[in-house]
Biotite code that builds the C-alpha atoms (Angstrom):
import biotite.structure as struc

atoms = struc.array([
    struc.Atom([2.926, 6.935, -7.660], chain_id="A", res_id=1, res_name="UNK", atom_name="CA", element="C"),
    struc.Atom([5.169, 7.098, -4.977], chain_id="A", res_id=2, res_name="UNK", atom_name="CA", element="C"),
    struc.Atom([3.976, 9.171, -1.477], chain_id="A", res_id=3, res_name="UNK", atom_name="CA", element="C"),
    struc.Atom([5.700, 9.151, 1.905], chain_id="A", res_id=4, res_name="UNK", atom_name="CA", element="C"),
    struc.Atom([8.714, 6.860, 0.664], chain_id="A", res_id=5, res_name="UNK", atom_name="CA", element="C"),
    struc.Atom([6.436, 3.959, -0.429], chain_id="A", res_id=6, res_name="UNK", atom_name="CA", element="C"),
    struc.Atom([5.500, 3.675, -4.095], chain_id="A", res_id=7, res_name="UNK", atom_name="CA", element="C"),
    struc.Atom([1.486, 2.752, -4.746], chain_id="A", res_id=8, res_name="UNK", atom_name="CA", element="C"),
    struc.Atom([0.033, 0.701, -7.703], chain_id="A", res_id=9, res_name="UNK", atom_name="CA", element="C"),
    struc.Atom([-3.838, 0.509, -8.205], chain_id="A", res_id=10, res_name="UNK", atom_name="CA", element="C"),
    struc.Atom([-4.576, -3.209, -9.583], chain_id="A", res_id=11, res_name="UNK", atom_name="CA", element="C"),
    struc.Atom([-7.727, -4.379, -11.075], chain_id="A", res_id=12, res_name="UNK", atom_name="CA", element="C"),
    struc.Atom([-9.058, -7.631, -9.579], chain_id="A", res_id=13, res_name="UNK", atom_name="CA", element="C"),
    struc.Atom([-12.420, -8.362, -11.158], chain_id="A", res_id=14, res_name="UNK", atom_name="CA", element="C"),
    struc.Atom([-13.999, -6.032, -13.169], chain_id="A", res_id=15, res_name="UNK", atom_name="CA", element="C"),
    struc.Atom([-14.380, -3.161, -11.737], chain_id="A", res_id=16, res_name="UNK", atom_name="CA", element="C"),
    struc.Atom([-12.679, -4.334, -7.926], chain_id="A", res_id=17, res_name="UNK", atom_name="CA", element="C"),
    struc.Atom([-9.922, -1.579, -7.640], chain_id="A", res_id=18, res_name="UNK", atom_name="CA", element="C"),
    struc.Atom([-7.099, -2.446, -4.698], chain_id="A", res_id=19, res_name="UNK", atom_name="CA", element="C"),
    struc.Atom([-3.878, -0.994, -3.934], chain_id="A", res_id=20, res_name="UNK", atom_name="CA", element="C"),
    struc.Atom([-0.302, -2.660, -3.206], chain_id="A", res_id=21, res_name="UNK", atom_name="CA", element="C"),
    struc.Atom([2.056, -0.863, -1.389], chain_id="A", res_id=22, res_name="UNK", atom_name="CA", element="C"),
    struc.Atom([5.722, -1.034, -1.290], chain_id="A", res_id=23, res_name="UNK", atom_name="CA", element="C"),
    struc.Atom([8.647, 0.831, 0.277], chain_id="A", res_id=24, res_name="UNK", atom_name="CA", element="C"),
    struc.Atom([10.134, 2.919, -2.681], chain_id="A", res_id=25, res_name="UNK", atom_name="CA", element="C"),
    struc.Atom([13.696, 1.855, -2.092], chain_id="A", res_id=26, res_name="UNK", atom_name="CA", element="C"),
    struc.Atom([12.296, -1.827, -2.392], chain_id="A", res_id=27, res_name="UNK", atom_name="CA", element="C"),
    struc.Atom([13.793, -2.890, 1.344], chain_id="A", res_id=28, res_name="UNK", atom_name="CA", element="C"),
    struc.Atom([10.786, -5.080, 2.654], chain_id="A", res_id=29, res_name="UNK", atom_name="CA", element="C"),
    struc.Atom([7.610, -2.816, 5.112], chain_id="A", res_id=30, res_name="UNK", atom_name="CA", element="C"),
    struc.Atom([8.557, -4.588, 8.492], chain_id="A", res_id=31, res_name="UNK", atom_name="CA", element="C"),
    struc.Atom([5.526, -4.621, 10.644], chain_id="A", res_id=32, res_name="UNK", atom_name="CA", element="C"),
    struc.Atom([5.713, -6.020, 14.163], chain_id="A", res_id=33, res_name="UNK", atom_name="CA", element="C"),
    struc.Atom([9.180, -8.075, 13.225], chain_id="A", res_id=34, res_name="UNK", atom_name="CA", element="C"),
    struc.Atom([7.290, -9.496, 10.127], chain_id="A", res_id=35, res_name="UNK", atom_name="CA", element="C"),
    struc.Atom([9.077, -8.602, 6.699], chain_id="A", res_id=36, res_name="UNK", atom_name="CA", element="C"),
    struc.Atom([6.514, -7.956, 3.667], chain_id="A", res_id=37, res_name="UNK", atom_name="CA", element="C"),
    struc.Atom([7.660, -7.447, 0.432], chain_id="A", res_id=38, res_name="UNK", atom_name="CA", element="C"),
    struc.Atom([4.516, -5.662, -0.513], chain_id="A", res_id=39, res_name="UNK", atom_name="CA", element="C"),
    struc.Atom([0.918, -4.905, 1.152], chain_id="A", res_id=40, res_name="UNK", atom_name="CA", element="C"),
    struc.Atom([-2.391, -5.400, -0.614], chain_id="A", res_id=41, res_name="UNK", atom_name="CA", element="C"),
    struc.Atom([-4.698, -2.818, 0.958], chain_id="A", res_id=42, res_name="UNK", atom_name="CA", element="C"),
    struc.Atom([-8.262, -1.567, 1.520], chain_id="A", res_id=43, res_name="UNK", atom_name="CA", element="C"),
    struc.Atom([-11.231, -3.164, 0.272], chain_id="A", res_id=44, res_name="UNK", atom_name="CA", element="C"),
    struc.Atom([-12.931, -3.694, -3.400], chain_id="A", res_id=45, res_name="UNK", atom_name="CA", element="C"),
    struc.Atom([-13.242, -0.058, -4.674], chain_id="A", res_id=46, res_name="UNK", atom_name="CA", element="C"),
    struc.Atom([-15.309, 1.185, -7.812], chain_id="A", res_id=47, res_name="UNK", atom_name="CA", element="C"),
    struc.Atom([-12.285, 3.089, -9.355], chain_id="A", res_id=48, res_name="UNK", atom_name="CA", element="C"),
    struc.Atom([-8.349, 3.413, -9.373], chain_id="A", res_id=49, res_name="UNK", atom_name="CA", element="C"),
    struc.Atom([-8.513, 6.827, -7.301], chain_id="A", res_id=50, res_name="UNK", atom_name="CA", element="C"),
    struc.Atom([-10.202, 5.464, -4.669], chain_id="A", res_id=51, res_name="UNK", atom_name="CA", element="C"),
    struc.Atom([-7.939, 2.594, -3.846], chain_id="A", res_id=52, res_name="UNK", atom_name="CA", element="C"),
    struc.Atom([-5.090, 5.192, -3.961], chain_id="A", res_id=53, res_name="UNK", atom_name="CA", element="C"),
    struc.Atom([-6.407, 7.380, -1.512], chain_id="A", res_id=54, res_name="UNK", atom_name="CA", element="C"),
    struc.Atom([-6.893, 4.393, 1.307], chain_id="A", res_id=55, res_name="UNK", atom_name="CA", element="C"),
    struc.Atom([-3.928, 3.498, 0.241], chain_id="A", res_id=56, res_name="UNK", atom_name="CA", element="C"),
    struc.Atom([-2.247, 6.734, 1.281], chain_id="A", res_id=57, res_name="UNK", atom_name="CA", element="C"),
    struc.Atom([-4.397, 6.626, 4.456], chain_id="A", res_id=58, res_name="UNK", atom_name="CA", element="C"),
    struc.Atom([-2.914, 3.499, 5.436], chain_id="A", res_id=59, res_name="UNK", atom_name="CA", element="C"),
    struc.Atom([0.357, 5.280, 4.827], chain_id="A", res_id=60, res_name="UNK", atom_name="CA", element="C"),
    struc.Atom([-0.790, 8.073, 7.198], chain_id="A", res_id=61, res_name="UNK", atom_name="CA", element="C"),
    struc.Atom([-1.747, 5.606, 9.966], chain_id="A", res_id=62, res_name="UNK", atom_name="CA", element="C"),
    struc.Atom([0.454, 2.923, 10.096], chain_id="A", res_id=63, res_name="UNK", atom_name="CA", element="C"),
    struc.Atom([3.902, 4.701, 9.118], chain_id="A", res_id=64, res_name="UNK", atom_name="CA", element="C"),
    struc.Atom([5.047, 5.239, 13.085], chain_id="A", res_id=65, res_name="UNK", atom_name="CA", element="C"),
    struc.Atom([4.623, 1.179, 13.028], chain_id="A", res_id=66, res_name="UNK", atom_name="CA", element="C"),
    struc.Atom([6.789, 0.173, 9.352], chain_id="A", res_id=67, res_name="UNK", atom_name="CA", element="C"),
    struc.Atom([10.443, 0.366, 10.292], chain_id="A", res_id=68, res_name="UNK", atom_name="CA", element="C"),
    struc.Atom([13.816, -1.097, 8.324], chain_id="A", res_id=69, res_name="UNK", atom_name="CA", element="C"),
    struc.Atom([14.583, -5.382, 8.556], chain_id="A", res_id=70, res_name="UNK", atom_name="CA", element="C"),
])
């Protein structure tokens, strides 16, 4: 799904462990304080794919003002 320019994956790790990964939709690297990240893993173990989405999109929210171009 893509939302706010960044393209989110839900990912299964451990049954029933839903996380999200988060990536900038034109595939340029999240820069974060001068780091580069290809992708972010966020959020925490959640019971279903829906769930991980939606802190994933909160993270979006929050931290956008902070992700900038390399």
């Amino acid at each position: 799904m893509i939302y706010g320019g960044f393209e989110i994956q839900s990912f299964e790790a451990g049954r029933g462990l839903w996380h999200a990964r988060i990536q900038r939709a034109d595939q340029e690297p999240v820069v974060i304080d001068g780091m580069a990240f290809p992708t972010l893993e966020v959020g925490f173990a959640w019971s279903n794919p829906e769930a991980a989405i939606a802190d994933a999109k909160a993270h979006i929210d929050r931290f956008k003002p902070r992700f900038a171009n390399p």
